[in-house]
C-alpha positions as CSV (number, residue, x, y, z in Angstrom):
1,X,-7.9,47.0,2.3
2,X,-4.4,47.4,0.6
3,X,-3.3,44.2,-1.3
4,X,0.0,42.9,-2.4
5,X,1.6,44.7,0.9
6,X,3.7,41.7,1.6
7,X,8.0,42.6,0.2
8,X,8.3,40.8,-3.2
9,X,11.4,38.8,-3.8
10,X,13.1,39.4,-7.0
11,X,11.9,37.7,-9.6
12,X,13.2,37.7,-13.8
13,X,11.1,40.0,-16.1
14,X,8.9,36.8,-17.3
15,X,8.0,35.6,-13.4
16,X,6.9,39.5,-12.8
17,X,4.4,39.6,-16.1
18,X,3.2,36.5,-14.6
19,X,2.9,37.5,-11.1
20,X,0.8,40.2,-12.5
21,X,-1.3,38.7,-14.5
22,X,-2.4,36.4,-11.6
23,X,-3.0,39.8,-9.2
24,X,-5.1,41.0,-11.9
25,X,-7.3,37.7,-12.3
26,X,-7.3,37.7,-8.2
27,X,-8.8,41.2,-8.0
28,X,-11.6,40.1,-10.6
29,X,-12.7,37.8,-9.4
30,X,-12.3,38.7,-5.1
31,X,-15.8,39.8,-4.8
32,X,-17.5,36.9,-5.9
33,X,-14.9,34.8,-4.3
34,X,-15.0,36.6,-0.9
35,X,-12.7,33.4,0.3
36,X,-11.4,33.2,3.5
37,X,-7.2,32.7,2.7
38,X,-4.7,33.9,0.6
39,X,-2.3,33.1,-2.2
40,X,1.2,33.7,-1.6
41,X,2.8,34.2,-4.8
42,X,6.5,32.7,-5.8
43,X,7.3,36.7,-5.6
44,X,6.4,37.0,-2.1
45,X,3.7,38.9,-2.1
46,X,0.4,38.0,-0.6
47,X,-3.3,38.4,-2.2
48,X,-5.8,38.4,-0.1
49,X,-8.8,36.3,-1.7
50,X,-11.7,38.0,0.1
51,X,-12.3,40.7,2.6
52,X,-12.5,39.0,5.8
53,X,-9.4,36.3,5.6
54,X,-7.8,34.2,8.3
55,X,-4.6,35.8,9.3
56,X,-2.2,33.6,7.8
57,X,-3.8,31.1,6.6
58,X,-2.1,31.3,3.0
59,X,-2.4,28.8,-0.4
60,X,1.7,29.6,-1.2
61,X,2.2,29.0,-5.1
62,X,5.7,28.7,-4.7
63,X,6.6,28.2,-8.9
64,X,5.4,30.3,-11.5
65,X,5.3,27.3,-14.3
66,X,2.2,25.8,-11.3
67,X,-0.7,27.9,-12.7
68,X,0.2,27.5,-16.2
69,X,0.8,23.8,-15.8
70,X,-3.0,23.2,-14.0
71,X,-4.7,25.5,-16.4
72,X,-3.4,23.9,-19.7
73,X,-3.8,20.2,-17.8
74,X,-6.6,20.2,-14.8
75,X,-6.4,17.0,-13.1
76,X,-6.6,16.6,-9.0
77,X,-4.0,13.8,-9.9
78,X,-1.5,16.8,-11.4
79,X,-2.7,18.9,-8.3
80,X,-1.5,16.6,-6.1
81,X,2.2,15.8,-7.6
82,X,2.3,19.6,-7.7
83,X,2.0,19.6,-3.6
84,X,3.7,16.5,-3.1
85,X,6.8,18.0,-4.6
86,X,6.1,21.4,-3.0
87,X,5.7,23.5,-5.9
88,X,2.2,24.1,-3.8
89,X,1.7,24.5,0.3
90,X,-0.5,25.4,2.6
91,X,0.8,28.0,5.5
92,X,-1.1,28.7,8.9
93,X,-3.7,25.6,8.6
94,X,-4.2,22.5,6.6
95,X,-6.4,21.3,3.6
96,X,-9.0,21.1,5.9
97,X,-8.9,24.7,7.2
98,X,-8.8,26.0,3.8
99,X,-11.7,23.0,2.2
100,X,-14.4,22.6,5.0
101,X,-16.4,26.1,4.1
102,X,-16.9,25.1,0.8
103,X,-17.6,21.2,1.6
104,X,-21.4,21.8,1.9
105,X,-21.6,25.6,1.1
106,X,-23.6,26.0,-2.4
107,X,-24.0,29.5,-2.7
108,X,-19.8,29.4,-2.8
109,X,-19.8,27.5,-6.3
110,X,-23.0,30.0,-7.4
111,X,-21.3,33.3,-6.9
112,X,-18.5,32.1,-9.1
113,X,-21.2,30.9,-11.9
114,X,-21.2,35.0,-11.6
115,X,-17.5,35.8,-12.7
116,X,-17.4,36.9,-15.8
117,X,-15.6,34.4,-18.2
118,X,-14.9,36.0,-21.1
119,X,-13.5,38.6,-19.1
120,X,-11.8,36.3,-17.2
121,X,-10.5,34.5,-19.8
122,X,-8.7,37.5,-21.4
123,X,-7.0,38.7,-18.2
124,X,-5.5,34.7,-17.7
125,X,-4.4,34.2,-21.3
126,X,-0.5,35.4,-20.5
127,X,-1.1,32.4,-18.0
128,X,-2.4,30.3,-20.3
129,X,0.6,30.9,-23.1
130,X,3.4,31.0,-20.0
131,X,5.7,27.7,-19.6
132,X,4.6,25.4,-17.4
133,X,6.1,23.4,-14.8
134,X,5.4,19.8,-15.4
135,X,5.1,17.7,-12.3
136,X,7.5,14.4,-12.0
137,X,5.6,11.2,-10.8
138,X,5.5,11.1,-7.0
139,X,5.4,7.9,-4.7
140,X,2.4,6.1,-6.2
141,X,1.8,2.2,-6.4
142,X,3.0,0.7,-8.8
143,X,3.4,-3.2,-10.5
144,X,-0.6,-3.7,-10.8
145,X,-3.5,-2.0,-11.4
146,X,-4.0,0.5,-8.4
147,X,-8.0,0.1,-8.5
148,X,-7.4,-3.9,-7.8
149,X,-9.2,-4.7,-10.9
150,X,-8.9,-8.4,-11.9
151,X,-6.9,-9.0,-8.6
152,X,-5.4,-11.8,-7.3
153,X,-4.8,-13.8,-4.3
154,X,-1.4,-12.3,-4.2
155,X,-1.9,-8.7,-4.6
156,X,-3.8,-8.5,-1.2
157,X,-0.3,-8.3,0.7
158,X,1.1,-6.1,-1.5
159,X,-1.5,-4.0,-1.4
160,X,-1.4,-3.6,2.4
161,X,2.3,-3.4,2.4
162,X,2.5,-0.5,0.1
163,X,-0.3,1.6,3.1
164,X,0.5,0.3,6.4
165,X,4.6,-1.0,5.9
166,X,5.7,2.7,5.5
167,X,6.9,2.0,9.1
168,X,5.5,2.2,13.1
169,X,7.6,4.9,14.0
170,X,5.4,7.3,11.4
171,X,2.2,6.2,12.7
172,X,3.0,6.6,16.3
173,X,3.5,10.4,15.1
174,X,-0.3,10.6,15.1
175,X,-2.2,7.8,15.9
176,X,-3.2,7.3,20.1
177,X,-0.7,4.7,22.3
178,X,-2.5,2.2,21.5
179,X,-2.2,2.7,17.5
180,X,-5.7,2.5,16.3
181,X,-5.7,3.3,12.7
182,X,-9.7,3.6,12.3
183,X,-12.5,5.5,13.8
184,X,-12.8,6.6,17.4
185,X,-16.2,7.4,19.3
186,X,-16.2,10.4,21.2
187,X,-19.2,9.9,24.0
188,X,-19.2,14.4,23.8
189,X,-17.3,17.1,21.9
190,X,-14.4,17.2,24.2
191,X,-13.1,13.8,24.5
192,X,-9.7,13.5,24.0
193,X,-8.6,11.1,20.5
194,X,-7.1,8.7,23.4
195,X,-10.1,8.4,25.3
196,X,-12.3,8.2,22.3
197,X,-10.4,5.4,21.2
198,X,-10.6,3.3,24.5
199,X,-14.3,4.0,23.8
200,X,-14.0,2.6,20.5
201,X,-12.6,-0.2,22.2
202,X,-14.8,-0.8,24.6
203,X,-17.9,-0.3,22.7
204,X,-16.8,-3.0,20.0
205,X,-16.4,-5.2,22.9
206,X,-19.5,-4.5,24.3
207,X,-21.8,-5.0,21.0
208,X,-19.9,-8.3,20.5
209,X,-21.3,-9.6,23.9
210,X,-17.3,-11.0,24.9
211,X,-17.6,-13.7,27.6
212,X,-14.8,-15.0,29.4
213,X,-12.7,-18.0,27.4
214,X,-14.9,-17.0,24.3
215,X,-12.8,-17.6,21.6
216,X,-12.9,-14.0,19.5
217,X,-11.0,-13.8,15.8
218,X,-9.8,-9.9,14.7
219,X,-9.8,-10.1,11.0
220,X,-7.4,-7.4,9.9
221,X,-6.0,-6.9,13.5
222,X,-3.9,-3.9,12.5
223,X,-1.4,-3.3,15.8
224,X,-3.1,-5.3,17.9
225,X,-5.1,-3.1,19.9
226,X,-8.5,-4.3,20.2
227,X,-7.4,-8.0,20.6
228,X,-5.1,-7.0,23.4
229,X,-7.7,-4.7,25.1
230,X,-10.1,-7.6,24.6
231,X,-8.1,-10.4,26.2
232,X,-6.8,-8.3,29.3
233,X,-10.5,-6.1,29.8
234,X,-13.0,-9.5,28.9
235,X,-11.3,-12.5,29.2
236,X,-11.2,-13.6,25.6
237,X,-8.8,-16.1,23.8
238,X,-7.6,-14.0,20.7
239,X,-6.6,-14.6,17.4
240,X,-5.3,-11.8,15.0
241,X,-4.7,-12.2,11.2
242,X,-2.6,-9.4,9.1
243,X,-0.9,-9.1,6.3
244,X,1.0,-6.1,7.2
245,X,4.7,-7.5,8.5
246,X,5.8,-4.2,10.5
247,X,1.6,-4.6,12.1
248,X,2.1,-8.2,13.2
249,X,5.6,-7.0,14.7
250,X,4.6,-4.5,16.5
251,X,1.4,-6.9,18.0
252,X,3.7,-9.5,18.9
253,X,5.9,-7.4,20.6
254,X,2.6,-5.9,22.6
255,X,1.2,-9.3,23.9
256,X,4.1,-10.2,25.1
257,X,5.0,-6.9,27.1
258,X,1.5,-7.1,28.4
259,X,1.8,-10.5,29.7
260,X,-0.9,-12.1,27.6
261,X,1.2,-13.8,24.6
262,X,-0.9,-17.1,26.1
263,X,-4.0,-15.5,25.4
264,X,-3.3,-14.3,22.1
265,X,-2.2,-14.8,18.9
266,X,-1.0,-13.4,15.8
267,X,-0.4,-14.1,12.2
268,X,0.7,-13.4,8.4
269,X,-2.3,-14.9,7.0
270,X,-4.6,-14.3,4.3
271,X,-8.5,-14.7,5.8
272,X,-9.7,-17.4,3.4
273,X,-6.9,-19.4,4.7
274,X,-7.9,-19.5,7.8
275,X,-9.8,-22.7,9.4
276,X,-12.1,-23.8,13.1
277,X,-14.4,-21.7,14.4
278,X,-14.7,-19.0,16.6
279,X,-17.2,-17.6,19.0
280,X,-16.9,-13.8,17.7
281,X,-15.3,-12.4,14.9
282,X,-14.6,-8.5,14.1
283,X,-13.2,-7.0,11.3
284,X,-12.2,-2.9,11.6
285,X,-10.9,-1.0,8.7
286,X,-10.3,-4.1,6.6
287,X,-13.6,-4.5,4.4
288,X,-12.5,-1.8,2.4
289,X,-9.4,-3.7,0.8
290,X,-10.8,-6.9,-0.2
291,X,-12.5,-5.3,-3.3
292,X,-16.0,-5.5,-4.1
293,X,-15.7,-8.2,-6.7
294,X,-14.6,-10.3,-3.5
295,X,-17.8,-9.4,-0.9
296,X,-20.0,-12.6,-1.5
297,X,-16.1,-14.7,-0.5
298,X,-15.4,-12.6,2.2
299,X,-18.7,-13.1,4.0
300,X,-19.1,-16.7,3.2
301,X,-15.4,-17.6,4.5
302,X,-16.5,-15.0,7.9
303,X,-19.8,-17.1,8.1
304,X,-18.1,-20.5,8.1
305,X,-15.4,-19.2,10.7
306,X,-18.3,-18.3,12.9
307,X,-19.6,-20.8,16.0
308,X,-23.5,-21.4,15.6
309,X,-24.3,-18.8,17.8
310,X,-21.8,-16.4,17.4
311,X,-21.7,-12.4,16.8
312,X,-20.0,-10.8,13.5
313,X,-19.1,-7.1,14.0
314,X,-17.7,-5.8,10.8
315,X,-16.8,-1.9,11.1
316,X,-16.2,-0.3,7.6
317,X,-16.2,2.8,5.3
318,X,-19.1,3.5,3.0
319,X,-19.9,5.5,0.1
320,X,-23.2,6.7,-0.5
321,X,-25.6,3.9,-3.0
322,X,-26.5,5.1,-6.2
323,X,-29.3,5.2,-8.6
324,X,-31.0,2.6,-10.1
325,X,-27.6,1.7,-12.2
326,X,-24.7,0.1,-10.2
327,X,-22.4,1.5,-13.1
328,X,-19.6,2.5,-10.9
329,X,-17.7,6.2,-12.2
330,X,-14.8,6.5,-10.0
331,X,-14.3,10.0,-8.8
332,X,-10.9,11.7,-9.2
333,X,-10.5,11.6,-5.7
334,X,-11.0,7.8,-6.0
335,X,-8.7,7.1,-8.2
336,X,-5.7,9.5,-6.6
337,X,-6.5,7.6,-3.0
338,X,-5.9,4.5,-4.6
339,X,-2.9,5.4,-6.4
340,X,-0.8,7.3,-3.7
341,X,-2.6,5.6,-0.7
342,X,-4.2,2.4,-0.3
343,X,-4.1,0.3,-3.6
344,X,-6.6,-1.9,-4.1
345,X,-9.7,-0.3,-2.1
346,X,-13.0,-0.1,-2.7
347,X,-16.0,1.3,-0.8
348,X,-19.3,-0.6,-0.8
349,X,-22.7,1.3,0.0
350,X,-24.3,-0.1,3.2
351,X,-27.7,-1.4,1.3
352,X,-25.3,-3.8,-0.7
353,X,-22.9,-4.7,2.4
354,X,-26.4,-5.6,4.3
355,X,-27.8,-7.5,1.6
356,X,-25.1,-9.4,0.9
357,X,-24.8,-10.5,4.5
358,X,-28.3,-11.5,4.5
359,X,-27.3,-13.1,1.1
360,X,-25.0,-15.7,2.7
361,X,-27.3,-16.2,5.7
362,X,-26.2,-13.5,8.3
363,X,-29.3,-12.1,10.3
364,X,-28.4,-8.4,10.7
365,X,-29.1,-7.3,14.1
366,X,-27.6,-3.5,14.2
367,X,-26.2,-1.0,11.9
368,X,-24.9,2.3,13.7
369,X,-23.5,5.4,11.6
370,X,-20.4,6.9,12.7
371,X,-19.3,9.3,9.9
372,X,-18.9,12.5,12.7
373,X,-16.6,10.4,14.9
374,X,-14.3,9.9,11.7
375,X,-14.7,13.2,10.4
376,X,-13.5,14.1,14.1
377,X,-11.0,11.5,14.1
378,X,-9.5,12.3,10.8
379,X,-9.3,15.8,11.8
380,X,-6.8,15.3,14.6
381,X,-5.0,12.9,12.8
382,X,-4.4,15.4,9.8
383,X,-3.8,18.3,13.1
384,X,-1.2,16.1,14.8
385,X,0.7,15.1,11.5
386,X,1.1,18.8,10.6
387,X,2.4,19.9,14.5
388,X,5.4,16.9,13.9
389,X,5.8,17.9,10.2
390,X,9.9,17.9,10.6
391,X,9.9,14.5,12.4
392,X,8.2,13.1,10.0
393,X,10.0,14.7,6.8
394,X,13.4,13.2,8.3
395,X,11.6,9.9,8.9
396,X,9.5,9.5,5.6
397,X,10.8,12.0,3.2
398,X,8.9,15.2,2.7
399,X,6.7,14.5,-0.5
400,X,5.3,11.4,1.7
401,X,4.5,13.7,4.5
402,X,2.7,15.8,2.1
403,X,0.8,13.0,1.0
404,X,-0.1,11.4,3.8
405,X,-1.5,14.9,5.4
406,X,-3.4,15.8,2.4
407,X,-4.9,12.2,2.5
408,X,-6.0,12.7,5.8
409,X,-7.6,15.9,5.4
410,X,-9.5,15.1,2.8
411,X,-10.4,12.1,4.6
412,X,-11.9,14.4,7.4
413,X,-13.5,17.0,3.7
414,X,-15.4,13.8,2.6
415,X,-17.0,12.7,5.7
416,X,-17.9,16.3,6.3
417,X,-19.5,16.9,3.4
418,X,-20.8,13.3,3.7
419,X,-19.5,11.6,0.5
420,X,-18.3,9.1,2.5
421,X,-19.5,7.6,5.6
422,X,-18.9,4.9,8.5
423,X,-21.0,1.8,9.6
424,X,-20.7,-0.7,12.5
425,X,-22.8,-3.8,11.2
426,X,-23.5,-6.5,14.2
427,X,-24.7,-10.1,12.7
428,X,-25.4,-13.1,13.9
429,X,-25.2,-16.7,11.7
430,X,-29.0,-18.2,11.9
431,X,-32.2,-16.2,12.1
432,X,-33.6,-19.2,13.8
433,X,-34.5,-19.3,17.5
434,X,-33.7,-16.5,20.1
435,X,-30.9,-14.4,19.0
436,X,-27.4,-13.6,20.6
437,X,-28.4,-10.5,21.7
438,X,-30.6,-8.8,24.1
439,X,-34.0,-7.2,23.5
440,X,-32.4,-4.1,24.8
441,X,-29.6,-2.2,24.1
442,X,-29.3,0.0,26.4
443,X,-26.4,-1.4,28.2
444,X,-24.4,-0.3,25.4
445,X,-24.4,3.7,26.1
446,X,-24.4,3.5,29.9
């Protein structure tokens, strides 16, 4: 195979050195790499990174001050302000195409324990020595600690404001008609992200056991969706609480297309303000902003919203539980999703969110892992953004495009590689008597 085919653009004296000095380091270490892409250097010409690549599927380095700037200072935070202003992009895929072979592959990280460094080392020093390119602070959140350490009451709408406020219109560039924001279930591999959603809906409805006039509270209600779904498909009374203004918009607007604005409800409200009692309560996508710190108030104030015998179904993101030390170490990735995308969130590990439920007097009656149907989800999400990438650059600027696809990618990387994963939890509020549910649960995946 003949490499660096591709015309170069003409580039200073300096910018060729450089350009050179990265070809050399590429052709080292190919064979141990034997990726499946390329690099497209700020020159123009293209180095393939292993013998078998995608066509067009291309990591473009489009400044020469990048590689200087991540090798002196290697940070995925610095990575990301790199892409975000486009001084990095991916051509013929997304993050996902270029991440998922190396998301669970070992024997990729132990053939480049084989490189030699030293050697390495020597043929990268020009590199190391060049000028770098120092990356300007992107759209991050700001006014308060991002990790929602030492939070307060207040910082709950703020924090949701920053992620879901960015607007509707963006969202309807991805998400399905009826603008559900968390994960779908696909009943087989080629359901469609609409029809997997309706499932989603369905099968939420289902587990709760809705009953005509039952009175069911969405905690976190997002667009209104489910709520909607529920009231028109199962007769329910609803009651939605957000905190996102553009969400409750858009909800109100729904319910009262549909015809149902007597049925249901919805509000700017925090949860702990909320009062009476309801027959069912859900809560999708939301457990993950309240911060841990906040778990044992959040199921107390859910338990004491919840009728005798009533059904909590509360649908949330995981991480995996640790060793014997809680000691939390917050991974890069962590850190740079809570910066540039949803303040304030923490995940729990679904032995703790269990046993704190039991902890407050829930009786756990199912947990159900999901982590393929996000991984799935995610994935067309991230696909759908990139196919409208000029809609939304003129809509949301193009360094929060960037974000928001590389967010969603390696949303779709982590549950692949399972570092993150996805439980439905179905309670009830005494262990006492016969349960709210049946001895079977068949029913559910007829």
């Amino acid at each position: 195979m003949r490499y660096g085919v591709t015309q170069a653009i003409k580039t200073d004296p300096r910018e060729a050195r450089l350009a050179e000095t990265v070809r050399r380091a590429i052709a080292l270490m190919r064979p141990q790499l034997d990726a499946h892409f390329s690099v497209r250097l700020w020159d123009g010409t293209v180095e393939p990174l292993g013998n078998a690549v995608k066509p067009g599927l291309t990591v473009a380095l489009n400044e020469p001050g990048v590689l200087p700037s991540l090798l002196r200072r290697p940070s995925l935070d610095r990575l990301i302000r790199h892409y975000a202003h486009g001084h990095i992009d991916i051509e013929g895929g997304t993050i996902i195409d270029i991440g998922a072979p190396y998301a669970i592959d070992k024997a990729a990280r132990r053939r480049l324990r084989r490189i030699g460094k030293m050697e390495l080392l020597k043929t990268i020093w020009p590199l190391l020595t060049a000028r770098g390119i120092s990356p300007d602070e992107t759209r991050g959140f700001s006014g308060g600690k991002a990790d929602g350490h030492k939070r307060v009451k207040s910082d709950n709408k703020r924090f949701i404001g920053f992620h879901y406020d960015v607007g509707n219109d963006f969202y309807q560039l991805f998400l399905d008609p009826q603008m559900q924001y968390s994960c779908a279930y696909f009943p087989t591999e080629d359901t469609t992200l609409n029809a997997a959603q309706a499932a989603k809906l369905e099968m939420i409805c289902r587990k709760l056991r809705l009953r005509p006039g039952e009175r069911l509270l969405d905690i976190g209600c997002g667009w209104g969706g489910l709520l909607c779904h529920a009231v028109q498909n199962h007769g329910v009374i609803g009651h939605g609480v957000t905190l996102s203004e553009e969400q409750l918009a858009f909800a109100q607007a729904k319910a009262e297309r549909l015809g149902i604005a007597d049925r249901v409800t919805f509000e700017l409200r925090d949860y702990r303000d909320l009062s009476g009692q309801f027959d069912k309560i859900v809560s999708v996508g939301m457990y993950e902003h309240i911060g841990l710190a906040n778990i044992p108030t959040y199921f107390g104030t859910v338990r004491g919203l919840l009728a005798e015998d009533g059904l909590f179904l509360n649908h949330a993101i995981s991480r995996r539980a640790k060793g014997k030390k809680r000691r939390l170490i917050k991974r890069p990735e962590q850190r740079a999703l809570q910066k540039y995308i949803f303040p304030g969130g923490e995940l729990d590990d679904i032995g703790h969110t269990v046993a704190q439920m039991e902890r407050v007097g829930f009786e756990v009656h199912d947990v159900e892992n999901w982590r393929p149907h996000y991984e799935k989800t995610t994935q067309i999400w991230c696909d759908r953004l990139t196919a409208r990438r000029q809609e939304a650059e003129e809509m949301v600027g193009p360094e929060l495009y960037r974000l928001w696809v590389a967010y969603l990618g390696g949303c779709a990387l982590t549950f692949h590689r399972g570092s993150a994963r996805i439980y439905q939890t179905l309670a009830g509020k005494s262990a006492k008597g016969h349960p709210p549910v049946p001895l079977s649960r068949a029913d559910l995946y007829r």
